[in-house]
C-alpha positions as CSV (number, residue, x, y, z in Angstrom):
1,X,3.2,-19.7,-18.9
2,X,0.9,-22.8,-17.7
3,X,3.5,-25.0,-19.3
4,X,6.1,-23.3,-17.2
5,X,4.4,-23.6,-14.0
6,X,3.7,-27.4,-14.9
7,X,7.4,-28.2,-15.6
8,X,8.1,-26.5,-11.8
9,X,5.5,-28.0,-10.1
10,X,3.6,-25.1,-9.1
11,X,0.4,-26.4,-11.4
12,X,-0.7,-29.8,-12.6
13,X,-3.7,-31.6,-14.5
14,X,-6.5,-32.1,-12.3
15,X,-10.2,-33.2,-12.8
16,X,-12.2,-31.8,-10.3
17,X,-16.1,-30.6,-9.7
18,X,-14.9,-27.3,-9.1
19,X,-13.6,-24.6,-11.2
20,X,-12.5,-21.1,-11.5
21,X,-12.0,-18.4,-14.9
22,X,-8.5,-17.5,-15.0
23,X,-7.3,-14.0,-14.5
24,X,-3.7,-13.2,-16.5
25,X,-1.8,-10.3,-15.1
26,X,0.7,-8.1,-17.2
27,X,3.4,-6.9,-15.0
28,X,5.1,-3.5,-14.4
29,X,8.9,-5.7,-15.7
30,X,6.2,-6.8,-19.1
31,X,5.4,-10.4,-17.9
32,X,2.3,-12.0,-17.0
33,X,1.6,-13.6,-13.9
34,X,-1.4,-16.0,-13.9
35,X,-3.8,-15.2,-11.5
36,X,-7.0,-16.9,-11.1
37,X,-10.7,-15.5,-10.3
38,X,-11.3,-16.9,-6.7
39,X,-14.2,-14.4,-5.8
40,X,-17.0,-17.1,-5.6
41,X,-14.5,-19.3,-3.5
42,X,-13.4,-16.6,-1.4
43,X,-17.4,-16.1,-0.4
44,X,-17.4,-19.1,0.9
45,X,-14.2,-19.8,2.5
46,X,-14.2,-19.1,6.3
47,X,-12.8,-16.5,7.9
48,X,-9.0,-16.5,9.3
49,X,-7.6,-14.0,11.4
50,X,-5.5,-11.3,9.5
51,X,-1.6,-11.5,10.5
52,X,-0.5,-8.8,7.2
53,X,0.0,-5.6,9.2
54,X,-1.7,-2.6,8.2
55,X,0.5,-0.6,5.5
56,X,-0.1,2.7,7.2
57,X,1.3,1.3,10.3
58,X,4.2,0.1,8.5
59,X,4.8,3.5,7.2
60,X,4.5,5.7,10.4
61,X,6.7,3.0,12.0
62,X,9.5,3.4,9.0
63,X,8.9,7.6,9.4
64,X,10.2,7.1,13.0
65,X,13.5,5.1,12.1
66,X,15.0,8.3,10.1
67,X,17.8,6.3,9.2
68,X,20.6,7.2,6.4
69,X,21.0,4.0,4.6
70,X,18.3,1.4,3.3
71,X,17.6,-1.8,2.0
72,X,15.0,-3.9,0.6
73,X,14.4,-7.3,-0.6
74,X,11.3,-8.9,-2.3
75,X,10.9,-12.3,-2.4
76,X,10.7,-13.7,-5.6
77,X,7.4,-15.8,-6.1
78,X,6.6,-15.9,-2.4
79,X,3.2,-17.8,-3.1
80,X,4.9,-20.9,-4.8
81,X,7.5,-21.4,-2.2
82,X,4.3,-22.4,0.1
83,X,2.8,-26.2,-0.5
84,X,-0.8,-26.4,-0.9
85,X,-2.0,-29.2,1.5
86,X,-3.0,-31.9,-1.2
87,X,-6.5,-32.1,0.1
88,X,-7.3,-29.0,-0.6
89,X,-5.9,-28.7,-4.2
90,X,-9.1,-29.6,-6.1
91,X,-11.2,-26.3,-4.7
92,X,-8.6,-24.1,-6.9
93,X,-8.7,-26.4,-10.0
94,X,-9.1,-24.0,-13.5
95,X,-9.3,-24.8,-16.9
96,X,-6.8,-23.3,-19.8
97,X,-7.9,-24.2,-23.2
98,X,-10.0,-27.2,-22.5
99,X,-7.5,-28.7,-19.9
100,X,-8.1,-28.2,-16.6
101,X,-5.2,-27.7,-14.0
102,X,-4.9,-26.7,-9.8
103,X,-2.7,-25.3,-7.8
104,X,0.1,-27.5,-6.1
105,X,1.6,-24.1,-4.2
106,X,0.0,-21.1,-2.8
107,X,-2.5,-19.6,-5.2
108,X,-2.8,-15.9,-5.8
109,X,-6.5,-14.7,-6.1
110,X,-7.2,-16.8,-2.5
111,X,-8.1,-14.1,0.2
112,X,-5.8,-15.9,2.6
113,X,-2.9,-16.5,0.7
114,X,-1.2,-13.2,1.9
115,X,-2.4,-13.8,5.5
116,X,-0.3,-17.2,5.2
117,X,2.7,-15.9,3.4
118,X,3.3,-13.2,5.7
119,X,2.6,-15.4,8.7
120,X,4.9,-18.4,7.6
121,X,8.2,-15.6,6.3
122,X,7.6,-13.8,10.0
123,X,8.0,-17.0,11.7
124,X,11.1,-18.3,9.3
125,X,12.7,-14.5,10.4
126,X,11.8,-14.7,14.3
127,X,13.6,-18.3,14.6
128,X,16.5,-17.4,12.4
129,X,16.8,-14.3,15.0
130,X,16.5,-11.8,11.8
131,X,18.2,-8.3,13.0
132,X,15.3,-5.1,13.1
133,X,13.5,-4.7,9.9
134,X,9.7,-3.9,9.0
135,X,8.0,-6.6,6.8
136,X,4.6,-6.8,4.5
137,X,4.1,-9.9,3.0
138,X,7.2,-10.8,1.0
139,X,8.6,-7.4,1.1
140,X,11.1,-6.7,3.8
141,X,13.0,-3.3,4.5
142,X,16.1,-3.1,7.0
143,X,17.8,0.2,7.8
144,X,21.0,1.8,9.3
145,X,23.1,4.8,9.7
146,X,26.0,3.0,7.5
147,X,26.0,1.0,4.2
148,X,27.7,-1.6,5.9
149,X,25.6,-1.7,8.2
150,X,22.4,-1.8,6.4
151,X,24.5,-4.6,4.2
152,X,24.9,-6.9,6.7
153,X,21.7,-6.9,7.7
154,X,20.6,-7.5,4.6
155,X,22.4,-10.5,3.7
156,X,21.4,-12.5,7.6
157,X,17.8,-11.8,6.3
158,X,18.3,-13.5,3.2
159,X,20.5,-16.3,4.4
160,X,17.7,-17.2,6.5
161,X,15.0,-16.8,4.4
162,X,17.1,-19.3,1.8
163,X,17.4,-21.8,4.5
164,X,13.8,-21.9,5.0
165,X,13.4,-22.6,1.2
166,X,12.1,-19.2,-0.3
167,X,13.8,-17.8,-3.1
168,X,15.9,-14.6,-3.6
169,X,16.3,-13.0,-6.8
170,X,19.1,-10.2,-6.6
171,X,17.3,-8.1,-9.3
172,X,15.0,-8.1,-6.4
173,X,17.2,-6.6,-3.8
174,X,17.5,-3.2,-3.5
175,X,20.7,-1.1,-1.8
176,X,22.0,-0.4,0.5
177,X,21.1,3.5,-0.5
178,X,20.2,6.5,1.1
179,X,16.7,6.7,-1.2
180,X,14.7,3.6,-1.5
181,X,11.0,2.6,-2.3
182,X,9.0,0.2,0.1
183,X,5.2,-0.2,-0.2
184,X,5.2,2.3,-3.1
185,X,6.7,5.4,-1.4
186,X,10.1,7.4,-1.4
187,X,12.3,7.2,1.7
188,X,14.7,9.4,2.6
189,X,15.9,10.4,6.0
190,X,12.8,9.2,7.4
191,X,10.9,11.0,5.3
192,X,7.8,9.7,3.2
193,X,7.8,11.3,-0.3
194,X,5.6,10.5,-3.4
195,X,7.9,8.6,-6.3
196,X,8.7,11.4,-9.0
197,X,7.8,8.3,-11.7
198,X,4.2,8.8,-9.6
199,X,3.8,12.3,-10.0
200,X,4.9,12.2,-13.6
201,X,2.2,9.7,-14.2
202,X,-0.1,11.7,-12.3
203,X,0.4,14.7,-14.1
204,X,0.1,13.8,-17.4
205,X,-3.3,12.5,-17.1
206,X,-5.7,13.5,-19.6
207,X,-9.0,14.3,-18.3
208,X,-11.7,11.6,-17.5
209,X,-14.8,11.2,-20.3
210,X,-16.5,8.3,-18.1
211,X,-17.1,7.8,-14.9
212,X,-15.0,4.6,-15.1
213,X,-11.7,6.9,-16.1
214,X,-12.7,9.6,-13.1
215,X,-13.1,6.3,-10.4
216,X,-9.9,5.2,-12.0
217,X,-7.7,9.0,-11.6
218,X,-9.8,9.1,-7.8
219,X,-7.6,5.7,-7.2
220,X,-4.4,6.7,-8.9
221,X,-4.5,10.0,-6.3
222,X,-6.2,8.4,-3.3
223,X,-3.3,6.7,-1.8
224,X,-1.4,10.4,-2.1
225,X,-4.4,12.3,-0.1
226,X,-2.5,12.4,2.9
227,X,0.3,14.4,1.2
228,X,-2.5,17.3,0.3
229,X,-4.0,19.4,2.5
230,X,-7.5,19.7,2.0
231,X,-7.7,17.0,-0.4
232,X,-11.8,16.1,0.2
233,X,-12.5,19.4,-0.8
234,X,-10.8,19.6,-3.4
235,X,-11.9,16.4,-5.1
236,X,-15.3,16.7,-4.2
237,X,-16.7,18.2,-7.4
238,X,-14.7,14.6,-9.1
239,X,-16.7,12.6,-6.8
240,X,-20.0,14.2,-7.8
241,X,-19.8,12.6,-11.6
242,X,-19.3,9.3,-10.4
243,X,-22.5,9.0,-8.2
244,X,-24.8,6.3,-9.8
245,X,-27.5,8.4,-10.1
246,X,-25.5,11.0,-11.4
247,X,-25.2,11.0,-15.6
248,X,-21.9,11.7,-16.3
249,X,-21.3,15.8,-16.9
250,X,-17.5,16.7,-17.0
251,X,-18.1,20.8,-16.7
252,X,-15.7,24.1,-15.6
253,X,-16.2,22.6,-11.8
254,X,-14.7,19.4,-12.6
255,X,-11.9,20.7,-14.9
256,X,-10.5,22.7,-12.0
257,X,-10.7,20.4,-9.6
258,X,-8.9,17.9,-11.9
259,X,-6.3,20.7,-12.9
260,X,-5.7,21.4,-9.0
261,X,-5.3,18.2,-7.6
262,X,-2.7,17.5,-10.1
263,X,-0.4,20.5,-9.3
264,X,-1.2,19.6,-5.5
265,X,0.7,16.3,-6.2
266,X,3.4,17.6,-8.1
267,X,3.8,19.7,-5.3
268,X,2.9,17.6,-1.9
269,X,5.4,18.4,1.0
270,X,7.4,15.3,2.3
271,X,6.1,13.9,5.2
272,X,8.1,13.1,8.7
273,X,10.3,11.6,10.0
274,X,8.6,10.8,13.4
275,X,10.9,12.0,16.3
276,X,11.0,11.4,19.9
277,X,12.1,12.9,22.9
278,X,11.2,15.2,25.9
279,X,11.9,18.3,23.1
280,X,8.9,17.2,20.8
281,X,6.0,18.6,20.3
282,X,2.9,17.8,18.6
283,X,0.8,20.6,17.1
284,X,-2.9,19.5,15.8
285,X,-4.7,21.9,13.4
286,X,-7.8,22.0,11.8
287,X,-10.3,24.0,10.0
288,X,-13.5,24.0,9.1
289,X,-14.6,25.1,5.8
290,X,-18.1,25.9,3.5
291,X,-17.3,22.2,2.0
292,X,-15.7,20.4,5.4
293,X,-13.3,19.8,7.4
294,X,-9.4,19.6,7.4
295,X,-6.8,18.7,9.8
296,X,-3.2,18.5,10.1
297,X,-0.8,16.7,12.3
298,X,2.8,18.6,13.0
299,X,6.0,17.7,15.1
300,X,8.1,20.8,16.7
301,X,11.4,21.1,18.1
302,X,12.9,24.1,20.0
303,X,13.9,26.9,17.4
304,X,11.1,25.8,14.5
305,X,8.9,28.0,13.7
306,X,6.3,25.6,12.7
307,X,7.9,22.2,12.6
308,X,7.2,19.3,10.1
309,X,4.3,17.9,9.0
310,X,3.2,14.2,9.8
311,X,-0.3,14.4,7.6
312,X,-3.0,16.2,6.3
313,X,-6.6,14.5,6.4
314,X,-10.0,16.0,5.2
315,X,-13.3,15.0,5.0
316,X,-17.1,16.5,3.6
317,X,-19.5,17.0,6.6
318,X,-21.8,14.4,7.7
319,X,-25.2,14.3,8.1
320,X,-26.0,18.1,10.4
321,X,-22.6,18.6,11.1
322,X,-22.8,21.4,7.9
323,X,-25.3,23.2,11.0
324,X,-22.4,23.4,13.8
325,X,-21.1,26.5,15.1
326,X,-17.9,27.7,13.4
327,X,-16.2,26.2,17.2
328,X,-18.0,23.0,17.1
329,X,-16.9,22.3,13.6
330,X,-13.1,22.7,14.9
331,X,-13.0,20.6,17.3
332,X,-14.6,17.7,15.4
333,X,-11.7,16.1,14.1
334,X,-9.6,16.0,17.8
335,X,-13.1,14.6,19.0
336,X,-14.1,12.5,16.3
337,X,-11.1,11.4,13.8
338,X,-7.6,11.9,15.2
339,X,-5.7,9.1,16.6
340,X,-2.1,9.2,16.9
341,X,-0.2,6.5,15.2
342,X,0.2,3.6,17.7
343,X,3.8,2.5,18.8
């Protein structure tokens, strides 16, 4: 792997007074991807401002598209496309058996080599005029209501991205199709769905024995939570075990919860699409519960009888809210939590 990235530039030999402990990645396609540990640089780096968009932006903002066709494409090693300024090269320097080696290209690891990325492939699509499409870093989605369509406007993307010297791998373009995944989730129609490969995984989880296994389920389901109504409540007895302070006690309380949240993934509802129009409606509800509260956010259209869900949020009460009238606990999340997705 070093050798590899040596022979394409991407590394070379270095002696410098600083140093970093590499960090090898295995891939989801079974390759590794060398990644170093920048956390001690990353403390002291200064601060930049953020240009990657927030991912739940993204995804509201793909919900309201509720296109038929899709496309994707993921560039292929975004980071080394990007030249490190030379200067700065022996900061990242690492050492593989014995010999120590920096970074000629983007590093991975850096806290603001995403911010860069995403900053330099939004400028190389704004001056090649790129048609609409919704970017995160190096992963771009463009949609339509025909194949051709969506084709098209997949092939200016990457004929501009190719002039400005990244690299396109076509195992990395996806479509055009009428289901695609972007950011981790299932599109279709406009709607958000939760992969079936994500649910499968999910649900065949054996249960935690440590509280290192029941932080690491918590993660796997956490990014799902708005899919599940009610989902703090349910999870709370999971969160209990993993409290420092807490020994670790896996009992009847925990097993349910466990058992529950799993069938509530295999289950969730699809979420969206976003529509517009004087004929739209959106319907808040919440509750309030022994264990806290819940809310849900719903879209309506003449002749629905309830409509279709954007989200479902939840959260455990906070500090004397527990003491609130059954009224005042209602009316906490329109007061206190909701915001509707900004446009």
């Amino acid at each position: 792997m070093i050798r590899e990235l040596e022979s394409q530039g991407v590394v070379s030999k270095t002696h410098s007074p600083f140093n970093s402990p590499i960090w090898p990645v295995h891939k989801s396609d079974g390759e590794w991807r060398l990644t170093v540990d920048y956390r001690a640089l990353n403390e002291v780096t200064p601060p930049l401002s953020a240009a990657v968009p927030d991912m739940l932006e993204l995804q509201y903002e793909l919900e309201s598209k509720a296109a038929k066709w899709y496309a994707t494409i993921d560039i292929a090693n975004a980071f080394f496309s990007i030249p490190l300024a030379a200067e700065c090269r022996p900061q990242f320097a690492f050492t593989w058996r014995g010999v120590q080696y920096t970074w000629n290209r983007l590093p991975q690891g850096w806290k603001h080599s995403p911010t860069i990325c995403h900053g330099l492939i939004q400028a190389a699509l704004e001056k090649g005029e790129a048609p609409e499409h919704l970017q995160y870093i190096d992963d771009i989605i463009v949609w339509g209501n025909t194949a051709m369509e969506v084709f098209e406007k997949g092939e200016k993307i990457i004929h501009i991205l190719l002039k400005a010297g990244f690299a396109i791998k076509q195992s990395k373009v996806k479509g055009p199709a009428q289901e695609i995944q972007f950011l981790g989730v299932k599109w279709q129609d406009g709607w958000r769905q939760i992969p079936a490969e994500v649910i499968n995984k999910i649900t065949a989880m054996s249960p935690p024995t440590s509280k290192k296994e029941t932080q690491a389920f918590l993660g796997a389901i956490g990014f799902w939570r708005m899919h599940i109504p009610e989902y703090s409540q349910i999870v709370s007895p999971l969160y209990l075990v993993t409290r420092k302070k807490n020994d670790f006690h896996w009992g009847p309380e925990q097993q349910q919860a466990f058992a529950q949240i799993k069938q509530e993934i295999a289950h969730a509802v699809a979420l969206g699409p976003v529509r517009t129009g004087p004929d739209v409606k959106n319907v808040l509800y919440s509750a309030a519960g022994n264990n806290g509260l819940s809310w849900s956010l719903w879209q309506k259209v003449p002749g629905e009888t309830r409509g279709r869900p954007l989200g479902f949020w939840s959260r455990s009460y906070r500090g004397s809210e527990a003491n609130y009238t059954p009224t005042e606990k209602e009316i906490l999340p329109p007061m206190k939590e909701f915001k509707l997705p900004q446009r």
